[in-house]
C-alpha positions in Angstrom: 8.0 17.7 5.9 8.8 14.2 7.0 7.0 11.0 5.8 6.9 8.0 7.8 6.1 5.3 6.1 4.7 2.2 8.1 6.4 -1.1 7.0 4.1 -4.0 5.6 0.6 -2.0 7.0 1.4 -2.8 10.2 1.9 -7.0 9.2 -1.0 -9.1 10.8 -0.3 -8.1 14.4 -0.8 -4.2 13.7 -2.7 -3.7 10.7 -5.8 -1.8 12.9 -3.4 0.4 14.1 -1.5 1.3 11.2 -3.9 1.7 9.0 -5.5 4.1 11.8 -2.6 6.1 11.6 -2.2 6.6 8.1 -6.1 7.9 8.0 -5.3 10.5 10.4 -2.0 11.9 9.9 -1.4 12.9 6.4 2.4 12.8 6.9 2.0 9.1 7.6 2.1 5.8 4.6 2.2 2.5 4.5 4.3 0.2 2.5 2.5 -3.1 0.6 6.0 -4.6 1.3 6.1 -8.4 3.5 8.6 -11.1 2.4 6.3 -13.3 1.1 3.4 -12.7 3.9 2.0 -10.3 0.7 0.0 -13.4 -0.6 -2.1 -14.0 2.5 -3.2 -9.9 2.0 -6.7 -10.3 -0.3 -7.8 -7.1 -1.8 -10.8 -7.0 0.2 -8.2 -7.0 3.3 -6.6 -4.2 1.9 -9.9 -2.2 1.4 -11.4 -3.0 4.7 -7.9 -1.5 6.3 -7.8 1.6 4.2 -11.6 2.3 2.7 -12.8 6.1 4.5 -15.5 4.2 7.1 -17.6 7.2 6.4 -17.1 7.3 2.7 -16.6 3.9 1.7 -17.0 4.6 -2.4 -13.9 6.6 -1.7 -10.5 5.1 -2.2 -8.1 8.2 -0.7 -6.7 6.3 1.6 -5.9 3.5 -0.2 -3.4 5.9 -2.1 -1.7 6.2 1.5 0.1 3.0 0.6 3.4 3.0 -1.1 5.2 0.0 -3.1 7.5 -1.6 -0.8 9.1 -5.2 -1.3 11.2 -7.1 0.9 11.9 -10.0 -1.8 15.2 -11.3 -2.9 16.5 -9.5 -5.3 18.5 -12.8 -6.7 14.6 -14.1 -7.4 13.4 -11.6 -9.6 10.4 -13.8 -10.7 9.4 -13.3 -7.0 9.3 -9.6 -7.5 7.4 -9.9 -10.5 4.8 -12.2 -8.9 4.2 -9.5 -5.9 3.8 -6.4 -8.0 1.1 -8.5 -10.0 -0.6 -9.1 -6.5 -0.6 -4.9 -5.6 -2.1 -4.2 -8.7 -4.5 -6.5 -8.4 -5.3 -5.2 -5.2 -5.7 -1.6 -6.3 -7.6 -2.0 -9.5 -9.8 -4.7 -7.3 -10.7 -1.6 -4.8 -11.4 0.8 -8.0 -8.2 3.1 -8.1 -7.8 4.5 -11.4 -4.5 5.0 -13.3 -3.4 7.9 -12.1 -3.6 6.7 -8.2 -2.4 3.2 -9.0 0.9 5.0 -10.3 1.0 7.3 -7.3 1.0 3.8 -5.0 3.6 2.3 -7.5 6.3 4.5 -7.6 4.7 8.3 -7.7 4.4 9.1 -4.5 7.9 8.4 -3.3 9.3 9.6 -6.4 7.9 13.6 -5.8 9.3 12.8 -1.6 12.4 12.5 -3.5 12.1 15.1 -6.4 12.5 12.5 -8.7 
């Protein structure tokens, strides 16, 4: 089935919107990725975009984001700085282990029978 993944939760001008879209269709993602705009994303940001409205203790669509990163890959120390920043935001918004690896890698790894 095909997964579309929307690129850096929609960036500041469509964040509503994509995180709307990857509640409701379960073929749909988001990526944490943004060249750098990734700092000005707090994990409260993140969990007001991607907490269940309904069911707010619930974090299941916070595993509808995927690892994504636009930085140089000549800057590694960039890298390293961003994934520190999406883990902070998922253990900040109370994923465990298991889901935090899912957003890291997991997911897109079984799409790809890795």
């Amino acid at each position: 089935k095909l997964k579309i993944v929307i690129a850096h939760l929609g960036t500041s001008f469509f964040r509503e919107q994509a995180s709307c879209m990857a509640k409701a269709f379960p073929n749909v993602y988001s990526d944490l990725a943004g060249s750098g705009a990734w700092k000005g994303l707090s994990p409260r940001d993140v969990g007001f975009y991607m907490r269940d409205s309904m069911d707010p203790g619930n974090p299941r669509y916070l595993t509808k984001l995927v690892f994504g990163s636009d930085c140089y890959v000549k800057y590694p120390e960039i890298q390293t700085e961003a994934i520190q920043h999406y883990l902070k935001i998922l253990n900040e918004n109370g994923l465990d282990r298991s889901a935090v690896d899912a957003v890291m890698g997991g997911t897109v790894s079984a799409w790809l029978g890795c």
